[in-house]
SERO-877707 format. One record per residue (C-alpha): residue number from 1; x, y negated, z. Coordinates in steps of 0.5 Angstrom, whole numbers, plus 500, padded with zeros to 3 digits. Each point is the difference from the previous one (the first is absolute). Example, Ala and Ser with C-alpha at 12.3 -4.5 7.8 and 13.67 -1.06 7.14 Angstrom:
BEGIN
+------+-----+-----+-----+
: resi :  c1 :  c2 :  c3 :
+------+-----+-----+-----+
:    1 : 525 : 509 : 516 :
:    2 : 502 : 493 : 498 :
+------+-----+-----+-----+
! end
This chain:
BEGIN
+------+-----+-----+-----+
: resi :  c1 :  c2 :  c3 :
+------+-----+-----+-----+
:    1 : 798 : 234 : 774 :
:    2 : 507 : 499 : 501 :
:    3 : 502 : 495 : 506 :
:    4 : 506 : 497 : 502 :
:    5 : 501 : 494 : 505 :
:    6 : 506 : 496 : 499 :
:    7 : 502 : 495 : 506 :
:    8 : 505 : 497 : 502 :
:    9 : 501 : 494 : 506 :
:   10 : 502 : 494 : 499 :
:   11 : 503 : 494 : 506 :
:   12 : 497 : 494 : 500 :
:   13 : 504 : 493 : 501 :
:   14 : 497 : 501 : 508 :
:   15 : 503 : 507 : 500 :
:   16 : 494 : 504 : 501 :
:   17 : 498 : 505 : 495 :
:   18 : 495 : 499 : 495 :
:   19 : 495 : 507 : 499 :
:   20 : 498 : 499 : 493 :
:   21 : 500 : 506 : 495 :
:   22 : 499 : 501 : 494 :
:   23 : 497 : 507 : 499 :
:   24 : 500 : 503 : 493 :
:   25 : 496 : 505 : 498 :
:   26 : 501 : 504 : 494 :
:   27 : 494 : 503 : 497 :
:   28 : 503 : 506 : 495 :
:   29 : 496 : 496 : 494 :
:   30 : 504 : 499 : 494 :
:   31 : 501 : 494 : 497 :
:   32 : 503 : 496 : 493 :
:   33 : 506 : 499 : 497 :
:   34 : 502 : 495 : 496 :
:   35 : 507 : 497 : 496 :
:   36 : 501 : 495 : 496 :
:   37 : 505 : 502 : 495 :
:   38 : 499 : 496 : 495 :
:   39 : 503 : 494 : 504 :
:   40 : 508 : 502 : 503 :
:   41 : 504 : 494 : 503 :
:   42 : 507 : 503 : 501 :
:   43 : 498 : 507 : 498 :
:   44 : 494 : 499 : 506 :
:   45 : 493 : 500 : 499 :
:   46 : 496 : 494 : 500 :
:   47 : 496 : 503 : 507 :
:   48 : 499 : 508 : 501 :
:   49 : 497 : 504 : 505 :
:   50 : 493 : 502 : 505 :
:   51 : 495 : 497 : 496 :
:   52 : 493 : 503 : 503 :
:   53 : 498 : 493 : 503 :
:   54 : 503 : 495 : 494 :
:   55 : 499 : 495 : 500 :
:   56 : 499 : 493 : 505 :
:   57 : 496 : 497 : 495 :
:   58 : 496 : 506 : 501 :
:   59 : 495 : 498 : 507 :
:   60 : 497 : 504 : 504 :
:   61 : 503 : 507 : 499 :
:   62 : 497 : 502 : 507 :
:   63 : 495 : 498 : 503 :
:   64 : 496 : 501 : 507 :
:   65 : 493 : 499 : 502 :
:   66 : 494 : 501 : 505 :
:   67 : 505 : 506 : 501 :
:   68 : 501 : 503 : 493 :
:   69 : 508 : 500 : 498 :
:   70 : 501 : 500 : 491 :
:   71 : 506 : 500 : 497 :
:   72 : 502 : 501 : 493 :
:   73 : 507 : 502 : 498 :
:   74 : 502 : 503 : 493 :
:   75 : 504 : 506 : 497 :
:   76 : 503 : 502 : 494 :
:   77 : 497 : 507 : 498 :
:   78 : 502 : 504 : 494 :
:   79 : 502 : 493 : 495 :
:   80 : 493 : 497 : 503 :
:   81 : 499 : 494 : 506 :
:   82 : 495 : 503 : 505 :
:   83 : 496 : 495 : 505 :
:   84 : 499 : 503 : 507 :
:   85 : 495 : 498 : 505 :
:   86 : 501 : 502 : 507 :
:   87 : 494 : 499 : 505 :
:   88 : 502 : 500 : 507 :
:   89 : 507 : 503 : 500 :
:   90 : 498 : 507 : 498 :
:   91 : 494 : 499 : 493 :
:   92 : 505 : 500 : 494 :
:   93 : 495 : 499 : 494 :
:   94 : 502 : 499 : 493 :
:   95 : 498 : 494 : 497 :
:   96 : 502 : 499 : 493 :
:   97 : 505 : 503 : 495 :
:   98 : 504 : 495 : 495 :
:   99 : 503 : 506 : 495 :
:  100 : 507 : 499 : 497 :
:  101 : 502 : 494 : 505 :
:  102 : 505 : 499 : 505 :
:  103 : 500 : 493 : 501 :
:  104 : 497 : 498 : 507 :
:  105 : 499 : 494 : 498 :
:  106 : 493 : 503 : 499 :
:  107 : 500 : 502 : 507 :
:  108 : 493 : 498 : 504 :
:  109 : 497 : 496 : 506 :
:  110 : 494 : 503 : 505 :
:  111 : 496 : 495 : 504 :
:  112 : 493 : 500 : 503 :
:  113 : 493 : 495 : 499 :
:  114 : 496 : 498 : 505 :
:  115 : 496 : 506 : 499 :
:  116 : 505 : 505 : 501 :
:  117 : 501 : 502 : 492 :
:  118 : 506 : 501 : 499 :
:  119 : 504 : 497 : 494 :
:  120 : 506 : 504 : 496 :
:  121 : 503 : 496 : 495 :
:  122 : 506 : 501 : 495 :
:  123 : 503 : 494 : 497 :
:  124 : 501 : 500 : 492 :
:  125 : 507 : 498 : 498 :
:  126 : 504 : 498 : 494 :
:  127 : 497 : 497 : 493 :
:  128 : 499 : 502 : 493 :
:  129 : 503 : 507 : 499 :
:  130 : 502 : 502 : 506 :
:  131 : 494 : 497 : 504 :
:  132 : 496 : 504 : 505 :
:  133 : 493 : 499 : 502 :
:  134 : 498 : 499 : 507 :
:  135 : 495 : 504 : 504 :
:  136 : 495 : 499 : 505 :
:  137 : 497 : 505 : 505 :
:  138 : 495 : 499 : 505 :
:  139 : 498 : 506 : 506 :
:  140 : 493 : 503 : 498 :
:  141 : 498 : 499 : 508 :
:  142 : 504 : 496 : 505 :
:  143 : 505 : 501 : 503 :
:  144 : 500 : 506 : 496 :
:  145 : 505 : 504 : 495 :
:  146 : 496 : 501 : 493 :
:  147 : 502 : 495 : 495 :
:  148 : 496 : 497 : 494 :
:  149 : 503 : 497 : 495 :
:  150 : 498 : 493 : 499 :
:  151 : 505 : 497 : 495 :
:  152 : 505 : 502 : 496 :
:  153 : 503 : 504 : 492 :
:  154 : 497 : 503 : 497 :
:  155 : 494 : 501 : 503 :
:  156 : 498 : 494 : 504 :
:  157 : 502 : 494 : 495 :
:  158 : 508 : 498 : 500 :
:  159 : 502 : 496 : 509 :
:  160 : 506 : 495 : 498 :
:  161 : 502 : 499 : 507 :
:  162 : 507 : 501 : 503 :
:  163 : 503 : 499 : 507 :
:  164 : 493 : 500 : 502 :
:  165 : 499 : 497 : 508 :
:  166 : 493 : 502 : 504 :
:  167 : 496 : 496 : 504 :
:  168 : 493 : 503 : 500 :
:  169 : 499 : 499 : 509 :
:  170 : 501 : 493 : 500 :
:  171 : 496 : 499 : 494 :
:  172 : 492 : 500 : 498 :
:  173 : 502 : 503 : 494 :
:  174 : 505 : 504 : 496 :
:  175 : 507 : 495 : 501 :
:  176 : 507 : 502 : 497 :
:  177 : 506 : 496 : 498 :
:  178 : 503 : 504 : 494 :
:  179 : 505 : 499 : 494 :
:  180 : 499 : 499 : 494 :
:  181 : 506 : 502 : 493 :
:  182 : 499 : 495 : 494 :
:  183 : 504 : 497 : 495 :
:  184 : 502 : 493 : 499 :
:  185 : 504 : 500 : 492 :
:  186 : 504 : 506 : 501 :
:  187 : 501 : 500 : 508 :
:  188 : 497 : 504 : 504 :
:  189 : 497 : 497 : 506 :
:  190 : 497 : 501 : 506 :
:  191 : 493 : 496 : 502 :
:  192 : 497 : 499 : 507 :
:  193 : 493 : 501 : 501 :
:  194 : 494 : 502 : 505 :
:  195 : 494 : 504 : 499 :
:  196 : 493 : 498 : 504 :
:  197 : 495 : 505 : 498 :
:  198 : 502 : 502 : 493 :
:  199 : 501 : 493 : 498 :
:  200 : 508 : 499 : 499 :
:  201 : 503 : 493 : 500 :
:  202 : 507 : 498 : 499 :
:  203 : 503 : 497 : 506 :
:  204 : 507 : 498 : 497 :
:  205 : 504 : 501 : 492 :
:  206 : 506 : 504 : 503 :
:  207 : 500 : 501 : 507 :
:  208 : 502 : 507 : 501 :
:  209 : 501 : 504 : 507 :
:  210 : 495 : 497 : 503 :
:  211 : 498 : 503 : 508 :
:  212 : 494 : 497 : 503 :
:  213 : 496 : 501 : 507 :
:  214 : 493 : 497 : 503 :
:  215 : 498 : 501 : 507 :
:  216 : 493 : 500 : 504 :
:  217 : 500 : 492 : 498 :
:  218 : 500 : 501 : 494 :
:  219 : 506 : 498 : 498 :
:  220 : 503 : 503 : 493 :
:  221 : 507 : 498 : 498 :
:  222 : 503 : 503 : 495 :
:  223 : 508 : 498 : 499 :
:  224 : 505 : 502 : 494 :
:  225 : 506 : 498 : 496 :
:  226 : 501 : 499 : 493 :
:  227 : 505 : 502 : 493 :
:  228 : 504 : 493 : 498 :
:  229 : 499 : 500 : 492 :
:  230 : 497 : 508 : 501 :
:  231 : 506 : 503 : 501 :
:  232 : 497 : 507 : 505 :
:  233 : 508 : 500 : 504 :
:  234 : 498 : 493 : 502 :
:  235 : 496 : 499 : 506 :
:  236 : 500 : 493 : 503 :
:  237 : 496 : 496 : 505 :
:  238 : 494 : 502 : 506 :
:  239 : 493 : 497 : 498 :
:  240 : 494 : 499 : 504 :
:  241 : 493 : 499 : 498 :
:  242 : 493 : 502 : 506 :
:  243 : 493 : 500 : 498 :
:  244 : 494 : 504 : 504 :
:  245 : 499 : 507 : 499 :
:  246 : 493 : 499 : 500 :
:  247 : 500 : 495 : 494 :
:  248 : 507 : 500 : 498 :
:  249 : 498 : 496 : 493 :
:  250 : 503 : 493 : 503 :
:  251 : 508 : 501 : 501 :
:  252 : 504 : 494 : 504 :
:  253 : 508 : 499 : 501 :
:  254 : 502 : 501 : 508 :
:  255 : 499 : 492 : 501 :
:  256 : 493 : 502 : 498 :
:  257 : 500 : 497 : 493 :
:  258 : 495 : 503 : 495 :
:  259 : 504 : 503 : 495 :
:  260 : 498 : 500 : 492 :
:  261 : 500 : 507 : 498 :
:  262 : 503 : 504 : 497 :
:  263 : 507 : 497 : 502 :
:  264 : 506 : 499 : 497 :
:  265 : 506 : 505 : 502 :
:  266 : 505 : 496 : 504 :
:  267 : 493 : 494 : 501 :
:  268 : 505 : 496 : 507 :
:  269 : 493 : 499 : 503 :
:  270 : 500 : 507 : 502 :
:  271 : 507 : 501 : 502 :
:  272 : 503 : 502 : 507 :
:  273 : 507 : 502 : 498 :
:  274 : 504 : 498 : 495 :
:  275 : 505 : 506 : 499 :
:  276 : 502 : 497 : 493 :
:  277 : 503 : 495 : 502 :
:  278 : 504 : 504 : 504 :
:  279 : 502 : 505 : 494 :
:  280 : 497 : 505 : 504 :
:  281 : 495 : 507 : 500 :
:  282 : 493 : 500 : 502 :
:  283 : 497 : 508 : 502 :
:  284 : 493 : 499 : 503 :
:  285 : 499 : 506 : 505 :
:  286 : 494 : 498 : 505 :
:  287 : 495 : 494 : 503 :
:  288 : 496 : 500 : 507 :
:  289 : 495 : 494 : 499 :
:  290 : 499 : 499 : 507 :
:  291 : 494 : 498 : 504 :
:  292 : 500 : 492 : 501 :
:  293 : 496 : 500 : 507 :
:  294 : 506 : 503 : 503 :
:  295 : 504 : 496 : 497 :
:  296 : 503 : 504 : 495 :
:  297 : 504 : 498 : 493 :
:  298 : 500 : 504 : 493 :
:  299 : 506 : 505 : 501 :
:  300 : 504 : 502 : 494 :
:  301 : 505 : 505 : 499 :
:  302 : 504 : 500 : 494 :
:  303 : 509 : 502 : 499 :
:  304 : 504 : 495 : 497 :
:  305 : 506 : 501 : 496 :
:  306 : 505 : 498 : 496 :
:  307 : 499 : 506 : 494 :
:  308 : 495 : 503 : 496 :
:  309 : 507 : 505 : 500 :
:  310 : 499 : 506 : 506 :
:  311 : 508 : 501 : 499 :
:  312 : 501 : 493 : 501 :
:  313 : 499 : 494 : 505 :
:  314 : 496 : 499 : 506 :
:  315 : 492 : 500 : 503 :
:  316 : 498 : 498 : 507 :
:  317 : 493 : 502 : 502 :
:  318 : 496 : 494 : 502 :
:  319 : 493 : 497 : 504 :
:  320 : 497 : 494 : 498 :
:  321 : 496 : 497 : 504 :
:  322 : 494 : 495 : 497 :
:  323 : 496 : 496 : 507 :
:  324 : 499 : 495 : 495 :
:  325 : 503 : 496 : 493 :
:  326 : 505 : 496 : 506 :
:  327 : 501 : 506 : 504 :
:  328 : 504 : 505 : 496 :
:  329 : 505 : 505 : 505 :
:  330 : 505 : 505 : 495 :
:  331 : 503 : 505 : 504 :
:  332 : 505 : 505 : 498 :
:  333 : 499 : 507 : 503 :
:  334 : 506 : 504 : 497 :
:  335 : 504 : 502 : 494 :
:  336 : 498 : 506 : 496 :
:  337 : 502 : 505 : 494 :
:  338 : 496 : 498 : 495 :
:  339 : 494 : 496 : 496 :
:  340 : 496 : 504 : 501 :
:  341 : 501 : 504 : 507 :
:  342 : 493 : 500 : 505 :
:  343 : 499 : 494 : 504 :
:  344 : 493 : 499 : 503 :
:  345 : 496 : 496 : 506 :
:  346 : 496 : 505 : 505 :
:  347 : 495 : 495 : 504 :
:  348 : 495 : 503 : 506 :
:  349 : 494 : 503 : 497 :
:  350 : 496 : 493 : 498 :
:  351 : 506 : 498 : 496 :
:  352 : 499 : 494 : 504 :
:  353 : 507 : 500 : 501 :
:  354 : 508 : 501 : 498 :
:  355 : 502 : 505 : 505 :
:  356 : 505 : 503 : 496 :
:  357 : 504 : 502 : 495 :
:  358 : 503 : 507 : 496 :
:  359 : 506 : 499 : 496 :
:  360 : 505 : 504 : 497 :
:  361 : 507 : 500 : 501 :
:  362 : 506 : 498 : 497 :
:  363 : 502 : 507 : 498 :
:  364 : 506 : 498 : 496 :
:  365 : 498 : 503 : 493 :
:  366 : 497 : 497 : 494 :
:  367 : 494 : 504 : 501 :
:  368 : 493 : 498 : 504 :
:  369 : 498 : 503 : 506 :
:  370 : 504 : 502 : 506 :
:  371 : 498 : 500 : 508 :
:  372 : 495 : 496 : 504 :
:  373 : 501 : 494 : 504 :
:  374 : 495 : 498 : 504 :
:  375 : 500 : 492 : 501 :
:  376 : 495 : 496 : 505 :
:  377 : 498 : 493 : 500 :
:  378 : 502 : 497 : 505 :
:  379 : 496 : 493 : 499 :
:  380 : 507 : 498 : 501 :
:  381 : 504 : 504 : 495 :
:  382 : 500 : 507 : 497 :
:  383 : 503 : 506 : 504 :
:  384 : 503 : 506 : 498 :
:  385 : 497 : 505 : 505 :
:  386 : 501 : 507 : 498 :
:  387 : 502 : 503 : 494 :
:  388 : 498 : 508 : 496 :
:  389 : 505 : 504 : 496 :
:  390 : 498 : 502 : 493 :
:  391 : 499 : 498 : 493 :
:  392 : 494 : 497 : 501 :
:  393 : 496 : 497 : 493 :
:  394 : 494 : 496 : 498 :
:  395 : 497 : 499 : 508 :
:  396 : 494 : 496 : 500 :
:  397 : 495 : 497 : 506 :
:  398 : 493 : 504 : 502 :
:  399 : 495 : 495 : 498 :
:  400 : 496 : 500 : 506 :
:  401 : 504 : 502 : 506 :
:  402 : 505 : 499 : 503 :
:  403 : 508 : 502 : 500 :
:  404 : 498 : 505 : 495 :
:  405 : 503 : 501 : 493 :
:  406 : 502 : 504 : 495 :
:  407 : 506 : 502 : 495 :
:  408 : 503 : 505 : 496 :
:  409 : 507 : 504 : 502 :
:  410 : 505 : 503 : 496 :
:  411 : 507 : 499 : 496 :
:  412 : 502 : 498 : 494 :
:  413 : 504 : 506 : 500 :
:  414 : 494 : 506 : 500 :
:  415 : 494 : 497 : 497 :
:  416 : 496 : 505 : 500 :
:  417 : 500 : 500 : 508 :
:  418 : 496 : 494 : 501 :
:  419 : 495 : 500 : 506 :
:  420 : 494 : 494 : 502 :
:  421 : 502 : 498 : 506 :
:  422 : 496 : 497 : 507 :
:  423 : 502 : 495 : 504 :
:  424 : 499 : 498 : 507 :
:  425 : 503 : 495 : 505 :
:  426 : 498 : 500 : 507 :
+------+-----+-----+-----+
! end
């Protein structure tokens, strides 16, 4: 395994120097690549780059338990988008092969049931001609590393789920959050909806981009924007919705409303943030449903930007901070480069709190990606503490330990050199 630590020092008001490092390791394992071509704003493309971790609607794309480490990541091979699972670091297996395919998209989630089953499963994508099926997998003993097909084309029956969520530890039975693509007339639009066991139900006509979290009280919160009149560059508005992982059948707005499903896409009982009315965009990046008894809020992690154009405008990563319906705490960390550079929580190894952020950088190019910055929270404000050069993508939080994270590293420039990445702060 490649290693390298990057550190730097950084003084604080006091004067004292604070010793947080970012260590980044390197693993030598090649990831995806992926350009959208088909969309140009003045000649640039609407996002382009690292991809073996696309995208934030895709959680957890790693995940630690009772000392196992997983992560999956893709690569393209030869025209094909190949799955990855890797197991403690070093055990790569692959997983699935989708034949002619580069769109990561279709990329995968990992996470762990309470039996120590590993789950791997790939998100459909698209509709009509251009649809894929999803697929799951399931490891044949726990914590192991040989997969059995569970659903999936052509084989296992057709699995329409996109941007899928899991949440198998804090649940009695299978749990996810998942997206579905249908059409309304001639639109296409996106659905919110939640899987209990096999038995899906629709949570909200036309919410979309959804990230959701539950915790050891059994908590689950799912918060997601929506499209105004269908149009897929729009992204406006934050929504909450909770219920229980052990039995999210019933659903309630932050005042604790019973909801009526499925809701409307912009239904004002679920609103938190009205960034339509500001004529502004909504790019959902994390969530944190932290634990009640230690006085803890549900934290959302999202850019705001005032273009869906990367050559144009300006976006500021921000933090929500939800106590309650009355107490709602918007902080802004730092301005950024792109729609769709990396932002994520990092908590102490329960999730139980917030105890900081990664966040790309401003790197002054219209491409996502750049260094990382390392933010505390304070309790009285984000801090910036310590900052990793590098063109650093797609960094996504270990679920189930603490100031773990993963990504992907690499340039616009040499596609072909993309690396699946880890990353530590200490």
């Amino acid at each position: 395994m490649k290693h390298s630590i990057f550190a730097m020092a950084a003084l604080m008001s006091s004067g004292q120097v604070l010793a947080t490092n970012i260590d980044v390791y390197d693993s030598g394992y090649q990831s995806s690549y992926f350009c959208l071509d088909q969309q140009l704003y003045n000649g640039v493309p609407k996002y382009c780059g690292a991809t073996g971790t696309y995208t934030y609607k895709h959680i957890p794309v790693a995940v630690e338990k009772n000392s196992n480490h997983f992560e999956v990541f893709s690569n393209n091979e030869n025209g094909n988008l190949v799955t990855y699972l890797v197991k403690n670091y070093n055990e790569k297996v692959k997983v699935h092969t989708e034949y002619n395919w580069n769109d990561p998209h279709t990329n995968a989630v990992v996470d762990v049931d309470k039996d120590g089953y590993v789950y791997v499963q790939l998100s459909s994508r698209g509709l009509g001609h251009k649809y894929r099926s999803g697929h799951l997998y399931k490891s044949t003993a726990p914590y192991g590393t040989d997969f059995q097909k569970l659903k999936g084309a052509p084989n296992h029956g057709d699995f329409n789920q996109s941007y899928p969520q899991l949440h198998l530890d804090h649940s009695a039975n299978r749990l996810a959050i998942f997206t579905r693509y249908e059409y309304v007339g001639t639109s296409s639009v996106r659905t919110l909806w939640v899987d209990n066991n096999g038995t899906e139900r629709k949570l909200v006509e036309g919410g979309h981009y959804a990230v959701s979290d539950t915790n050891d009280d059994g908590e689950f919160y799912v918060a997601y924007n929506y499209h105004p009149n269908f149009n897929l560059d729009r992204r406006a508005n934050i929504h909450v919705i909770r219920s229980n992982s052990f039995n999210p059948t019933v659903w309630y707005n932050i005042k604790g409303e019973k909801l009526t499903l499925p809701l409307l896409e912009n239904d004002p009982r679920t609103l938190v943030y009205n960034s339509e009315a500001k004529g502004t965009y909504i790019y959902m990046k994390d969530i944190v449903a932290e634990e009640k008894g230690t006085a803890g809020g549900v934290r959302i992690l999202f850019t705001e930007s005032t273009s869906f154009d990367p050559t144009k405008g300006s976006r500021y990563v921000k933090d929500m901070n939800i106590k309650s319906a009355n107490n709602i705490q918007i902080n802004t960390l730092t301005a950024t480069n792109h729609n769709y550079s990396a932002a994520t929580y990092l908590t102490d190894k329960w999730g139980w709190h917030v105890q900081g952020a990664l966040v790309n950088g401003n790197n002054g190019k219209p491409y996502f990606g750049g260094d990382i910055n390392y933010f505390s929270d304070t309790r009285t404000g984000w801090k910036l503490d310590n900052t990793t050069k590098g063109n650093f993508t797609y960094i996504r939080k270990v679920r189930g330990s603490g100031y773990k994270a993963v990504g992907s590293k690499g340039t616009v420039d040499l596609p072909s050199n993309n690396t699946q990445v880890r990353i530590e702060v200490k």
